[in-house]
VOPA-328987 format. One record per atom (N, C-alpha, C): x negated, y, z; residue in one letter. Coordinates in steps of 0.02 Angstrom, whole numbers, plus 50000, padded with zeros to 5 digits. Each point is the difference from the previous one (the first is absolute). Layout:
VOPA-328987
SITE;X;Y;Z;A .
...
//
This chain:
VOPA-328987
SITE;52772;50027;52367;X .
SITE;49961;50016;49939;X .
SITE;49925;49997;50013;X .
SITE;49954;50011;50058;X .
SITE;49966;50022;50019;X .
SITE;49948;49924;49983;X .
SITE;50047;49938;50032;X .
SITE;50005;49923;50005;X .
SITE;49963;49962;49959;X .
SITE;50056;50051;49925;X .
SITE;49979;49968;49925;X .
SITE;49919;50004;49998;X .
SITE;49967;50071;50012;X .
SITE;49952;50016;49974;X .
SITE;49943;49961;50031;X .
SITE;50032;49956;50034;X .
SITE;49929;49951;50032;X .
SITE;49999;49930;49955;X .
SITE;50055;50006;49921;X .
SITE;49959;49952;49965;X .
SITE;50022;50002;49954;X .
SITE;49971;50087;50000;X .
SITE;49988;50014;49920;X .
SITE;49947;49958;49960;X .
SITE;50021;49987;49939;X .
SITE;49981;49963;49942;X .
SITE;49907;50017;50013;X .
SITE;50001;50056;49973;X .
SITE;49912;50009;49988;X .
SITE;49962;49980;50064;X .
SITE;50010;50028;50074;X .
SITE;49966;50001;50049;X .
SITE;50004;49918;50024;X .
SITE;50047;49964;49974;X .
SITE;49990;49934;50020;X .
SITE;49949;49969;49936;X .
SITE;50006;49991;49943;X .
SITE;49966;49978;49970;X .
SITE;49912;50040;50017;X .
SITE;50001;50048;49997;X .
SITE;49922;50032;50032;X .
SITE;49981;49942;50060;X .
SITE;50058;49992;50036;X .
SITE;49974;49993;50075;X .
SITE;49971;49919;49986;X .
SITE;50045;49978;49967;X .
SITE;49986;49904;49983;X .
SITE;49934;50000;49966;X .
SITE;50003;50042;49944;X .
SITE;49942;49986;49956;X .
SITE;49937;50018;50030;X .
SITE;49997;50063;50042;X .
SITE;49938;50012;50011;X .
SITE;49984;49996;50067;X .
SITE;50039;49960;50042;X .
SITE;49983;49977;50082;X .
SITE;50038;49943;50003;X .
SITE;50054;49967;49999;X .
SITE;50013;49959;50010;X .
SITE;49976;49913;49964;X .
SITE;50009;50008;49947;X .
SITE;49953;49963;49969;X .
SITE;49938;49998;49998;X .
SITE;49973;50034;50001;X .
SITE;49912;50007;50010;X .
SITE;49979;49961;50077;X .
SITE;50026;50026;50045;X .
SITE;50014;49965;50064;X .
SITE;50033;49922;49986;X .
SITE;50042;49996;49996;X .
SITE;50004;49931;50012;X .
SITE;49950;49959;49941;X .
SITE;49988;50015;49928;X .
SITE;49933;49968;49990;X .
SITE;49943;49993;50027;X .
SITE;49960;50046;50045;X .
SITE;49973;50014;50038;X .
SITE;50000;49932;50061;X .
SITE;50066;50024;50027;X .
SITE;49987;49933;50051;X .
SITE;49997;49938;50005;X .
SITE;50058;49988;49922;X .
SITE;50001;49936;49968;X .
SITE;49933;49972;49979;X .
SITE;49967;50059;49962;X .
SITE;49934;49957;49976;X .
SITE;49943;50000;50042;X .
SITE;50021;50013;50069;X .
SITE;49938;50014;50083;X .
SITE;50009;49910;50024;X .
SITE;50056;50007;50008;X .
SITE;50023;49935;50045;X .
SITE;50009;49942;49949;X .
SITE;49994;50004;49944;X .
SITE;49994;49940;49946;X .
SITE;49929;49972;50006;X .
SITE;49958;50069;49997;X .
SITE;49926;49990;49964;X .
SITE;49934;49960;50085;X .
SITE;50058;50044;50042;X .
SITE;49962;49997;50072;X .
SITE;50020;49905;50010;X .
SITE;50051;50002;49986;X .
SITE;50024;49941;50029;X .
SITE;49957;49928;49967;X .
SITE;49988;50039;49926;X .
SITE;49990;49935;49947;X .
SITE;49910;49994;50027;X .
SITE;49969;50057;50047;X .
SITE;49928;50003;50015;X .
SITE;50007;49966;50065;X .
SITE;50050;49956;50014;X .
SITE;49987;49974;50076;X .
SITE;50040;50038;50063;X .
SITE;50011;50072;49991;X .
SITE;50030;50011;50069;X .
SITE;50083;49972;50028;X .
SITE;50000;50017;50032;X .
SITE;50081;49973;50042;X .
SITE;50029;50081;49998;X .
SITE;50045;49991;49984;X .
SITE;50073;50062;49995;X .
SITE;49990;50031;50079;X .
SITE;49994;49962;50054;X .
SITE;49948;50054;50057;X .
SITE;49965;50043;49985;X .
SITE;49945;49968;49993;X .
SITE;49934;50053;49992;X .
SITE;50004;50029;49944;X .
SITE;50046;50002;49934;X .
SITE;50037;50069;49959;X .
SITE;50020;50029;50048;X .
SITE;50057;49990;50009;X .
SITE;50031;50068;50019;X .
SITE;50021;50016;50077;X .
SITE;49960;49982;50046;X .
SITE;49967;50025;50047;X .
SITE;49951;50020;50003;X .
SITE;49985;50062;50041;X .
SITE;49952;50029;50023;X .
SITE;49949;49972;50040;X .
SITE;49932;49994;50010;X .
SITE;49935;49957;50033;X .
SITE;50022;50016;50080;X .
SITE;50037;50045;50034;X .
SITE;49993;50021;50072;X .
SITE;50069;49947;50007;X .
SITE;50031;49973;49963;X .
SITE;50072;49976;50035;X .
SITE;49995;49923;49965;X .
SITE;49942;49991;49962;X .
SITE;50001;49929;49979;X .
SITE;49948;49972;50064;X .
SITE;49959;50038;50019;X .
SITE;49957;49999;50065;X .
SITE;50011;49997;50059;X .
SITE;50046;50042;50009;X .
SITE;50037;49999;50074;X .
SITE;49948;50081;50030;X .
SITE;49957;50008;49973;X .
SITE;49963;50049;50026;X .
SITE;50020;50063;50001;X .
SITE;49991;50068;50031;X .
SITE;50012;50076;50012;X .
SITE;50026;50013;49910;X .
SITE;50057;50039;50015;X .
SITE;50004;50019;49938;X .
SITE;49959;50077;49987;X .
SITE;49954;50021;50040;X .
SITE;49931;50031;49973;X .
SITE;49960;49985;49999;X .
SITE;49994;49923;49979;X .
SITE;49946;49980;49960;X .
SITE;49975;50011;49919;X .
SITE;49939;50020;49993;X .
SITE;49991;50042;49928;X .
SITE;50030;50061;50007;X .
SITE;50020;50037;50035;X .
SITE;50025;50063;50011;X .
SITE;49980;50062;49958;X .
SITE;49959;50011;50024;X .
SITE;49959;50053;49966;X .
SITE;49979;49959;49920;X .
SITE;49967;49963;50003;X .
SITE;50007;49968;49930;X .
SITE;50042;50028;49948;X .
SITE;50054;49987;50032;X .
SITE;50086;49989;49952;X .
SITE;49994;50075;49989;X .
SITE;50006;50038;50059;X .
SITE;49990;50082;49985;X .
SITE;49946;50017;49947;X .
SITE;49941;49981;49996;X .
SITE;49965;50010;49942;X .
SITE;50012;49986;49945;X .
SITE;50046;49938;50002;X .
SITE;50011;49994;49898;X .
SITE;50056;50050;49999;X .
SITE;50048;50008;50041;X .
SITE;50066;50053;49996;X .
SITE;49985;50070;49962;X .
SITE;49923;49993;50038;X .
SITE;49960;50085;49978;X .
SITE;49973;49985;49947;X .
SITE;49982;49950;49957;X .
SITE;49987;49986;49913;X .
SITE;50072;50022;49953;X .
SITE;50042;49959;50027;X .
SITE;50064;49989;49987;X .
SITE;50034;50067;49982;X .
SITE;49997;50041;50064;X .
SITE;50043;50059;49989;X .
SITE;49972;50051;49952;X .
SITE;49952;50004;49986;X .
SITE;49975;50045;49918;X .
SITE;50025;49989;49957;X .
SITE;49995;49929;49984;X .
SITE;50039;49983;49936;X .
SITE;50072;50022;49996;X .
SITE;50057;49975;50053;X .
SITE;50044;50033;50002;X .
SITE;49998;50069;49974;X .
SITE;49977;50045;50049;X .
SITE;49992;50061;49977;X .
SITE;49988;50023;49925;X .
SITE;49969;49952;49975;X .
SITE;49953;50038;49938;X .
SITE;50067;49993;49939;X .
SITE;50035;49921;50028;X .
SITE;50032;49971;49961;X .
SITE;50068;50050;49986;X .
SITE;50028;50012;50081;X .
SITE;50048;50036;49971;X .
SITE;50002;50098;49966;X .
SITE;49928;50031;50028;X .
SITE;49969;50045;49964;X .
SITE;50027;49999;49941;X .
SITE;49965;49941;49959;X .
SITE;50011;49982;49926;X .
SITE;50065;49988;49971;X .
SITE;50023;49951;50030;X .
SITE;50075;49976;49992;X .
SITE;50036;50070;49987;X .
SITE;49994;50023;50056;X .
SITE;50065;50065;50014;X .
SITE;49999;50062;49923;X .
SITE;49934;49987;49979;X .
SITE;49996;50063;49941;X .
SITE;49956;50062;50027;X .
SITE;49960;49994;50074;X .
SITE;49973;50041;50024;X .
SITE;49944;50040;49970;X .
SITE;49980;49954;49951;X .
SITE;49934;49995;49964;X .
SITE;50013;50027;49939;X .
SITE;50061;50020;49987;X .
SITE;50015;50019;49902;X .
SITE;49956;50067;50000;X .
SITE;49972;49974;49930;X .
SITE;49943;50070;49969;X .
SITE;49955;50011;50042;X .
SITE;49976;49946;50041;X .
SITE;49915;50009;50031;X .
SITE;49957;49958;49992;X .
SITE;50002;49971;49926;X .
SITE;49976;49916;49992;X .
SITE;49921;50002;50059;X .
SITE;49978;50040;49994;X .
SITE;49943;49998;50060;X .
SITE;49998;49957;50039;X .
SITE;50061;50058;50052;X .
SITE;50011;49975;50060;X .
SITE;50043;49914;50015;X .
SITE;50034;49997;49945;X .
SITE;50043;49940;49987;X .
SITE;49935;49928;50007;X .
SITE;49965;50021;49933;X .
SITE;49940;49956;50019;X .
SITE;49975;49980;50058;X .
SITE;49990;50053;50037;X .
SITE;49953;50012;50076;X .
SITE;50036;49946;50032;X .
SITE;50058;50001;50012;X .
SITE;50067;49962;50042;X .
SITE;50011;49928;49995;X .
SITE;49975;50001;49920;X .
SITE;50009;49919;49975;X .
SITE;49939;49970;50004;X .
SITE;49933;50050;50011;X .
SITE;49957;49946;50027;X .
SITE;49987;49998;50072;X .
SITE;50043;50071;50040;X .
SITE;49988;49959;50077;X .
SITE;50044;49948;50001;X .
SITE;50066;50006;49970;X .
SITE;50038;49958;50030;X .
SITE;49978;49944;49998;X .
SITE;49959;49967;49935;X .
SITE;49972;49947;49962;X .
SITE;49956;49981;50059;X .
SITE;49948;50037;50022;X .
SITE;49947;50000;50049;X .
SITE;50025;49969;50060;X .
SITE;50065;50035;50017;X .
SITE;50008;49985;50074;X .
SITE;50040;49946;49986;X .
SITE;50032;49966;49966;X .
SITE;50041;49924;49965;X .
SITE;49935;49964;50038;X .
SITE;49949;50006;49946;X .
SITE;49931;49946;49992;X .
SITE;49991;49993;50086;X .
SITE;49989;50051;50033;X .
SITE;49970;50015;50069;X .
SITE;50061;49939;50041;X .
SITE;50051;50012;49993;X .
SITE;50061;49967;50036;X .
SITE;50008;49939;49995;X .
SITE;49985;49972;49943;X .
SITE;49993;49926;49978;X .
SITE;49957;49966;50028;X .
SITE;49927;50030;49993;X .
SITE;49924;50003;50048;X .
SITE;50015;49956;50051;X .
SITE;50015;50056;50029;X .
SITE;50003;50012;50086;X .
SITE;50051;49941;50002;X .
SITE;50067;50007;49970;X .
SITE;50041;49948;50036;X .
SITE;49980;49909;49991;X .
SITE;49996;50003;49949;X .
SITE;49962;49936;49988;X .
SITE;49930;49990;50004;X .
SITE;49960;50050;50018;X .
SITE;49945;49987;50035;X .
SITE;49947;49967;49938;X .
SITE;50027;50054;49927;X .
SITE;49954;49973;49945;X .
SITE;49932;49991;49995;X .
SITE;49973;50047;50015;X .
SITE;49921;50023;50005;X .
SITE;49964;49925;50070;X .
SITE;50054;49998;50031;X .
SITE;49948;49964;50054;X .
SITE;50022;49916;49976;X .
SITE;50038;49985;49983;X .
SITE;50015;49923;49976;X .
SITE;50000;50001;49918;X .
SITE;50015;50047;49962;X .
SITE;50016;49954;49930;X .
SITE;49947;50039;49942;X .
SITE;49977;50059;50016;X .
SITE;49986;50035;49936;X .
SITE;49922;49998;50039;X .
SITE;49957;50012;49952;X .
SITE;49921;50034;50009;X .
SITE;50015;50060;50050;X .
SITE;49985;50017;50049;X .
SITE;49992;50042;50047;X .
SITE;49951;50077;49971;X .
SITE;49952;49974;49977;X .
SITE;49957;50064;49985;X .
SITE;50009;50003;49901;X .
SITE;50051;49964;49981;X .
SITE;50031;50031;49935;X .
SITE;50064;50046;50032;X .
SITE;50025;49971;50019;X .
SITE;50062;50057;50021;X .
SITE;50005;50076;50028;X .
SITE;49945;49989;50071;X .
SITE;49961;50049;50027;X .
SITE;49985;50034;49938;X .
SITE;49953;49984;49951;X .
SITE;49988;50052;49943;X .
SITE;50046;50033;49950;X .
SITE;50048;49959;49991;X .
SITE;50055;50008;49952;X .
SITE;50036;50053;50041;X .
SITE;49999;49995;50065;X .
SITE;50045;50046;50028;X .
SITE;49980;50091;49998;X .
SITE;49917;49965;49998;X .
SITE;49964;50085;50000;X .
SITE;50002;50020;49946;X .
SITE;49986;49965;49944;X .
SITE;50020;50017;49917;X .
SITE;50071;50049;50003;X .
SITE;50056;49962;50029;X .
SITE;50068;50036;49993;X .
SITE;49986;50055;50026;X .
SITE;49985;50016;50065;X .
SITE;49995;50067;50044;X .
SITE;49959;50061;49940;X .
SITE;49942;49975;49980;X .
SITE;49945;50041;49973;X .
SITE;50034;50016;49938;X .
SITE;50036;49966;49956;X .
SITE;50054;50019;49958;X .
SITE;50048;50046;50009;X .
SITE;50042;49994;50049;X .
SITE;50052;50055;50020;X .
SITE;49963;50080;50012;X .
SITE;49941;49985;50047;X .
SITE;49955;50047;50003;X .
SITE;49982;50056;49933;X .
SITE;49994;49933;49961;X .
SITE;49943;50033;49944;X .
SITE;50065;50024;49935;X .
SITE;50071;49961;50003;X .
SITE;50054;50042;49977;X .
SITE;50038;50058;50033;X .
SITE;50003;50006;50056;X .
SITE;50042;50037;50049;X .
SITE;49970;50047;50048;X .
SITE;49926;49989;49975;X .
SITE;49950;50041;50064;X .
SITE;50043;50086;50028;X .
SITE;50012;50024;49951;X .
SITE;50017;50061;50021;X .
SITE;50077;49988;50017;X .
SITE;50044;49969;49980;X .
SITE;50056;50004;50022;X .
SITE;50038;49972;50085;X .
SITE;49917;49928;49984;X .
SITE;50016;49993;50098;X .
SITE;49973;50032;50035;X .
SITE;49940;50069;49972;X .
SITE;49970;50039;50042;X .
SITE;50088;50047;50041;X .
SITE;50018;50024;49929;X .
SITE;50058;50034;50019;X .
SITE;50064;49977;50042;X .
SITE;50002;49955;49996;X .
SITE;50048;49966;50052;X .
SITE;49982;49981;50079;X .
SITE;49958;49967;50000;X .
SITE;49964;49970;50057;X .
SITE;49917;49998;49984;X .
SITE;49963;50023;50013;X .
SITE;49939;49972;49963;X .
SITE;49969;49965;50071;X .
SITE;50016;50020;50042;X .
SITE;49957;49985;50067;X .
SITE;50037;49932;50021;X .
SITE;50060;49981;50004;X .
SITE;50041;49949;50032;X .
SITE;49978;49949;49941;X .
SITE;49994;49989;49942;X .
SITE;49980;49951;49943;X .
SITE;49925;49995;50017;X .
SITE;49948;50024;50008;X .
SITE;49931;49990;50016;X .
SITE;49996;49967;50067;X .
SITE;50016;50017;50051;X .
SITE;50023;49969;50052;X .
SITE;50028;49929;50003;X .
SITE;50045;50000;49981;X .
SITE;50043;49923;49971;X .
SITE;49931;49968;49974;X .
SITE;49976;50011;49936;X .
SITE;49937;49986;49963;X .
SITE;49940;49973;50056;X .
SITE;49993;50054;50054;X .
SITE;49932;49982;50026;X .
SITE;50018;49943;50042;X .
SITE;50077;49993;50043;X .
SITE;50006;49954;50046;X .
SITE;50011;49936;50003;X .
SITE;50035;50013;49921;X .
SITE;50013;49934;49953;X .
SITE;49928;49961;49995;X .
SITE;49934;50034;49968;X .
SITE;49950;49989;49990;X .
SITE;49952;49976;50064;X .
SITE;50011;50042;50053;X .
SITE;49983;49959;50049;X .
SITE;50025;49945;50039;X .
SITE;50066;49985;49971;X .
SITE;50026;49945;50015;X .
SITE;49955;49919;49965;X .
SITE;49988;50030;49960;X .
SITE;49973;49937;49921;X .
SITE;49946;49991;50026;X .
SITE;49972;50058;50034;X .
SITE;49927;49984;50007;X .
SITE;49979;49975;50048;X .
SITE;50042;50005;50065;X .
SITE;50006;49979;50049;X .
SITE;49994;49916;50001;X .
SITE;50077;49977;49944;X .
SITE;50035;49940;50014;X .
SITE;49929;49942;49964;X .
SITE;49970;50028;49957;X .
SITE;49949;49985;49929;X .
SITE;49935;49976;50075;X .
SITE;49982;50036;50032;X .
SITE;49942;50014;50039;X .
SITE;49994;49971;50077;X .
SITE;50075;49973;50022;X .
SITE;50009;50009;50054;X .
SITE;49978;49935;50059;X .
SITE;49964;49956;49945;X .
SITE;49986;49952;50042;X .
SITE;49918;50023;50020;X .
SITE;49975;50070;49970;X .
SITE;49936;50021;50003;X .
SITE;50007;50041;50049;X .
SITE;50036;50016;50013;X .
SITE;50016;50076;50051;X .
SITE;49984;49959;50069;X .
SITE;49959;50037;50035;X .
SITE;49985;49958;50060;X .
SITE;50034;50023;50074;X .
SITE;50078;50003;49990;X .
SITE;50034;49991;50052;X .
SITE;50052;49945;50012;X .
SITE;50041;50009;50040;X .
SITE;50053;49951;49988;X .
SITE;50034;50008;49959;X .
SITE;50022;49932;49962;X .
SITE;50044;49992;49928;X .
SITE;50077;50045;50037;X .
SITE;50011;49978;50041;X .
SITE;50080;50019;50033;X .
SITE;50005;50088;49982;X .
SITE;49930;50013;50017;X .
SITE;50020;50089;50005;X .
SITE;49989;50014;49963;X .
SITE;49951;49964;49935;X .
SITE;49984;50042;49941;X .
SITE;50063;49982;49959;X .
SITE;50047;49936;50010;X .
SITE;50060;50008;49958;X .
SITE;50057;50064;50021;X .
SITE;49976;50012;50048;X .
SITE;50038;50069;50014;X .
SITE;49987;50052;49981;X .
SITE;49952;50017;49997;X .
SITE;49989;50033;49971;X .
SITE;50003;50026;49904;X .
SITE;49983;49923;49987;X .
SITE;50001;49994;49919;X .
SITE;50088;50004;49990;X .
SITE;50046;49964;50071;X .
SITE;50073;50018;49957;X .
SITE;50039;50074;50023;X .
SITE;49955;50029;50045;X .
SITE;50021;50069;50023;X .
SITE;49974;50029;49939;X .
SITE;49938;49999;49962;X .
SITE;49986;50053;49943;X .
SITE;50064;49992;49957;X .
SITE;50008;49919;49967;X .
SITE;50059;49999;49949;X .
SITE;50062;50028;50017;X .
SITE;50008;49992;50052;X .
SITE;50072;50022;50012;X .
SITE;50035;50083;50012;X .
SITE;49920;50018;50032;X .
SITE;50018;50081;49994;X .
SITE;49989;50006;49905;X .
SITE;49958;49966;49973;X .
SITE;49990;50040;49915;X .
SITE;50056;49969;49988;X .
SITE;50054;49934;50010;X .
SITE;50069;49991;49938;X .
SITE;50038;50059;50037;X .
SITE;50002;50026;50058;X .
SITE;50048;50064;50045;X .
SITE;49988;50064;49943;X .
SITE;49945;50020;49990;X .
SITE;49977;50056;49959;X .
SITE;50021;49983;49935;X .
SITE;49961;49942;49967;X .
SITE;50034;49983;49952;X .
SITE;50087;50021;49979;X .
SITE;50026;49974;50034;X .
SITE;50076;50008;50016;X .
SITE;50024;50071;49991;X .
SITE;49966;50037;50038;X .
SITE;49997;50081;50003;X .
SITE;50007;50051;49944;X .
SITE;49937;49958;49956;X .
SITE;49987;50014;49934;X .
SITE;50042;49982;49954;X .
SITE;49998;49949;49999;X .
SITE;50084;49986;49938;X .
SITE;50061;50055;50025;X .
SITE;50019;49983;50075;X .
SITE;50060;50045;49989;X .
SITE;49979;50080;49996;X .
SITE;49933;50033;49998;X .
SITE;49995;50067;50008;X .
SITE;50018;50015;49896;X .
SITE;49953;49921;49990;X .
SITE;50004;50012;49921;X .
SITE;50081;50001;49968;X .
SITE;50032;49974;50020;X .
SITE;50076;50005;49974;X .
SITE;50038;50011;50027;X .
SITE;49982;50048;50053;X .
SITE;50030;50067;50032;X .
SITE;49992;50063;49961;X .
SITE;49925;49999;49985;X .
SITE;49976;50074;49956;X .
SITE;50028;50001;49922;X .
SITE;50021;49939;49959;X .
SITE;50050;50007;49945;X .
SITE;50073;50019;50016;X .
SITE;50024;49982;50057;X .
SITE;50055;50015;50023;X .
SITE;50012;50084;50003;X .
SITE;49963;50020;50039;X .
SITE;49988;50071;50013;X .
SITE;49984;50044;49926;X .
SITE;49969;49973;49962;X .
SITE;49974;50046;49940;X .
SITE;50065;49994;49960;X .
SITE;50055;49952;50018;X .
SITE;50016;50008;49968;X .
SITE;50113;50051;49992;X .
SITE;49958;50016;50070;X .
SITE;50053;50064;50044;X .
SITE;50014;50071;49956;X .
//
């Protein structure tokens, strides 16, 4: 009996409609669109360290940095999803624009928008617009949650931009000042990270 219940009617149709199909459109329309731009079914769907032959920790830390864009959204997403958020349109808001935020940030970084395809110092600004927004809607509510770990995120993030913006002026070696400029980002998406889940942890809890 136990058997049956692994295909029950509703939980299979949920499961097709809202992951299974979405996924295979998804891949169908990756490897159609990639293919019709020139690449070879290799370089889809292999990874750069095994089409290379090179260390598979190459981009290492990299890959760890978009993971840390990545995983907010998750968070925020299933926050929302789950009903965590009923009767706090506030806080619900707050969630849908980090999650929104940290989407944009993940895309960025992985495709490397800001430095190949978009205006660099439009984005940089657009990005401070969003922050100074959440701020200027949520000031007291991310004081109450985290106020110190979100300013933080804020300043390191910011010295990352300013760094990357400046850095052929900075009069040391390029090698260490990129270390520096990707040690700031990577500790602010860590905090970042922090902050989403402290934020839809604390609806969780309020709502005990």
């Amino acid at each position: 009996m136990q058997l049956i219940r692994i295909f029950e009617v509703r939980k299979l149709i949920i499961g097709m409609l809202c992951v299974v199909l979405p996924a295979l459109l998804f891949y169908g329309a990756s490897v159609l669109i990639l293919t019709d731009s020139g690449f070879t079914l290799r370089e889809i769907l292999r990874d750069p360290a095994r089409q290379t032959g090179l260390s598979s920790f190459l981009g290492f830390v990299s890959n760890i940095g978009v993971s840390l864009w990545v995983s907010p959204v998750a968070i925020c997403c299933f926050s929302l999803l789950t009903g965590a958020t009923r009767g706090q349109s506030r806080h619900t808001e707050l969630l849908v624009l980090l999650g929104l935020l940290s989407l944009l940030l993940a895309v960025d970084d992985f495709f490397l928008l800001h430095e190949r395809y978009v205006y660099q110092k439009g984005i940089f600004l657009f990005y401070a617009v969003c922050v100074l927004t959440l701020l200027v809607r949520h000031f007291r509510r991310i004081i109450e949650i985290d106020g110190f770990s979100f300013m933080l995120s804020g300043l390191l993030l910011a010295s990352s931009i300013i760094i990357d913006m400046k850095q052929r002026k900075i009069p040391f070696d390029y090698a260490h000042v990129q270390v520096v400029e990707e040690g700031c980002k990577f500790v602010g998406a860590a905090l970042w990270l922090y902050f989403c889940g402290r934020t839809a942890a604390q609806r969780v809890s309020l709502e005990k």
